[in-house]
C-alpha positions in Angstrom: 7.2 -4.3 6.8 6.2 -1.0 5.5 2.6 -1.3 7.3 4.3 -1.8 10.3 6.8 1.3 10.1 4.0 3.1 9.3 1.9 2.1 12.3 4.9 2.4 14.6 5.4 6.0 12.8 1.6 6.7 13.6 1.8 5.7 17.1 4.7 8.3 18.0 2.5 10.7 15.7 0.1 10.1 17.9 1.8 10.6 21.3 2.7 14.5 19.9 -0.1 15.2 18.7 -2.1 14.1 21.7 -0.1 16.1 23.9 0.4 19.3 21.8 -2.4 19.3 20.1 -1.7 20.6 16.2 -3.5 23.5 14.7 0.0 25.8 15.4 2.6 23.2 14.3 3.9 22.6 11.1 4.3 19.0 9.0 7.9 19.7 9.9 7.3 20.6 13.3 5.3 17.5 13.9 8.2 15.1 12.4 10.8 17.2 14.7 8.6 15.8 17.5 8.4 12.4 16.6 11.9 11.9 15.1 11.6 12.0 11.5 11.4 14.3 8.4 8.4 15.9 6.9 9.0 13.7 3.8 8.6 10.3 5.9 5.5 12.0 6.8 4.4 12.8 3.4 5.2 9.4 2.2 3.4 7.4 4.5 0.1 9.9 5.1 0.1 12.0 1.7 0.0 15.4 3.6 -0.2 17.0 7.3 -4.0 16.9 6.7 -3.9 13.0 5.9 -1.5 12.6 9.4 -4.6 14.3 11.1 -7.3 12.4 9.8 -5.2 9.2 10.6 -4.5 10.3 14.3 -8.0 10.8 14.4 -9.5 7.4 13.3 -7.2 6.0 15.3 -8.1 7.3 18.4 -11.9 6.3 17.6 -11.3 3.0 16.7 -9.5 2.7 20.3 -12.4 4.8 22.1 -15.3 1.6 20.0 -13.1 -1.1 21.2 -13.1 0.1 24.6 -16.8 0.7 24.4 -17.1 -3.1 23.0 -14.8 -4.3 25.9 -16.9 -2.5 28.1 -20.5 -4.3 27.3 -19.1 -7.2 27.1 -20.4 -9.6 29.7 -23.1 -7.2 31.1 -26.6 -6.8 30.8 -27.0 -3.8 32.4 -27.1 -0.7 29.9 -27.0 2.0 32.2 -23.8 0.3 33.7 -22.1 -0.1 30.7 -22.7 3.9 30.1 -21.0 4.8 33.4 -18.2 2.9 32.9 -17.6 4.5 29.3 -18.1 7.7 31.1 -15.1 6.8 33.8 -13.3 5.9 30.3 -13.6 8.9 29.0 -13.3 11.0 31.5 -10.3 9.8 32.8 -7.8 12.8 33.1 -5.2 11.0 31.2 -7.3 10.6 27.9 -7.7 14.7 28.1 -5.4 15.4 24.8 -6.2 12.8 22.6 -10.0 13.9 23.4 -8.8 18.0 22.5 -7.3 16.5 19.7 -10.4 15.3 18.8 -12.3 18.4 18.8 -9.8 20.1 17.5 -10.3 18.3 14.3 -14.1 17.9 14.7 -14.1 22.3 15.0 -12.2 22.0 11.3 -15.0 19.6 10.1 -17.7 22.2 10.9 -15.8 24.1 8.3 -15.9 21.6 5.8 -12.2 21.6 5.1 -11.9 19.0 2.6 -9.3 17.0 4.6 -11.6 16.3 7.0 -14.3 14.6 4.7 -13.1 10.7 6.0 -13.8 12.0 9.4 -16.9 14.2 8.9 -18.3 10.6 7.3 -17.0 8.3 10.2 -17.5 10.5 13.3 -21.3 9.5 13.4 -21.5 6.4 10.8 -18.7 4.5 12.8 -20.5 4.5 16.0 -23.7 3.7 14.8 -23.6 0.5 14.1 -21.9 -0.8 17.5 -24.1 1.7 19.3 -27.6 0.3 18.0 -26.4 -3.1 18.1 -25.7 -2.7 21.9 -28.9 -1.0 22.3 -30.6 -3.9 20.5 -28.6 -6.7 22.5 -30.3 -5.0 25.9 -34.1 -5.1 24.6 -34.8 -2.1 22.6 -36.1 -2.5 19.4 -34.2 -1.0 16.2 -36.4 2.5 16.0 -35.5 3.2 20.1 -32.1 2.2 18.9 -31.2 4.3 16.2 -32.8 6.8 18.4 -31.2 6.2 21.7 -27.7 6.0 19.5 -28.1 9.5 18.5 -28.8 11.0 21.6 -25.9 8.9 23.6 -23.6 10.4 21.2 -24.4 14.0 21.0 -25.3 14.3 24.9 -21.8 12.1 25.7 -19.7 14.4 23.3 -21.4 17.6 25.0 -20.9 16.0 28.4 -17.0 15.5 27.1 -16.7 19.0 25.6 -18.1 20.7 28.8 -15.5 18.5 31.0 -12.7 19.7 29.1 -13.9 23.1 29.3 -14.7 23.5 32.8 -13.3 20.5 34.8 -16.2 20.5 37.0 -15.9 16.6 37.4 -18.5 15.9 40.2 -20.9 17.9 38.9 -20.5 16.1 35.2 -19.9 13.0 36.5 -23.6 13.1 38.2 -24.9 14.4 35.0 -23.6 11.0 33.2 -25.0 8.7 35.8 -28.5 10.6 35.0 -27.8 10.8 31.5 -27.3 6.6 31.8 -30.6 6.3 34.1 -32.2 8.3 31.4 -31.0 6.4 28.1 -31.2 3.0 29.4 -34.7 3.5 30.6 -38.0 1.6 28.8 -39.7 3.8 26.8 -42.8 5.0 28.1 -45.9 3.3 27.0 
């Protein structure tokens, strides 16, 4: 029972966060939003750091699953890279993806309460990532490769979206990006 209040107090966490974002509130200011006290806050996620981090691995465990969903049934790699794209690119997943840089800026910094994120953010993905890779022909070395690359160059393609909105333009930089990471390597 306690798990499930503290999902159900993570998801409307979540939703404010997402939407305001949270380097200028408060713990308190962040419980105001979601309808309960700091102290519920503390309780279940140990400080406003911990409630971060949390938010955080929440939304990347969604943004894997869909990536799963999205191979699923299809053997066509560069497919399965421009529908994550559409994913991600969709206007409505804008502020849990500022969110996300938000927090991934404070990493750069090494502020200690983002250690479980600075150790996830690449180590989470790479596993699904190369095994995908390896499911479409490639052997493990033009995995792990390939995995690197789709991340930075997806996150950079992401960033400059959010910064610019120049959608048509980014959007034909994906579909090259897919051409160009799903291609055989050259002999």
């Amino acid at each position: 029972m306690a798990a499930d209040r503290r999902a159900a107090l993570l998801d409307r966490c979540l939703a404010v966060l997402t939407e305001d974002g949270f380097s200028h509130l408060s713990l308190r200011e962040i419980a105001a939003g979601v309808g309960t006290s700091h102290r519920m806050l503390l309780y279940h996620f140990g400080s406003r750091e911990g409630l971060l981090a949390q938010v955080v691995e929440r939304i990347e465990a969604e943004q894997r699953a869909a990536l799963a969903a999205l191979a699923v049934g299809s053997d066509d790699p560069a497919e399965v890279s421009r529908r994550f794209w559409r994913r991600l690119a969709d206007p409505a997943l804008a502020p849990a993806e500022r969110l996300f840089f938000e927090v991934y800026v404070n990493a750069l910094y090494d502020r200690s309460w983002t250690e479980p994120f600075r150790a996830s953010v690449v180590a989470a993905w790479t596993a699904p990532v190369e095994e995908l890779f390896v499911r479409l022909g490639f052997d493990e070395a033009q995995a792990r490769t390939r995995t690197r690359l789709a991340l930075a160059a997806t996150r950079g393609l992401l960033l400059d979206l959010l910064i610019t909105g120049d959608r048509d333009v980014l959007d034909g930089a994906a579909d090259l990006f897919a051409r160009v990471i799903t291609a055989p390597c050259p002999e």
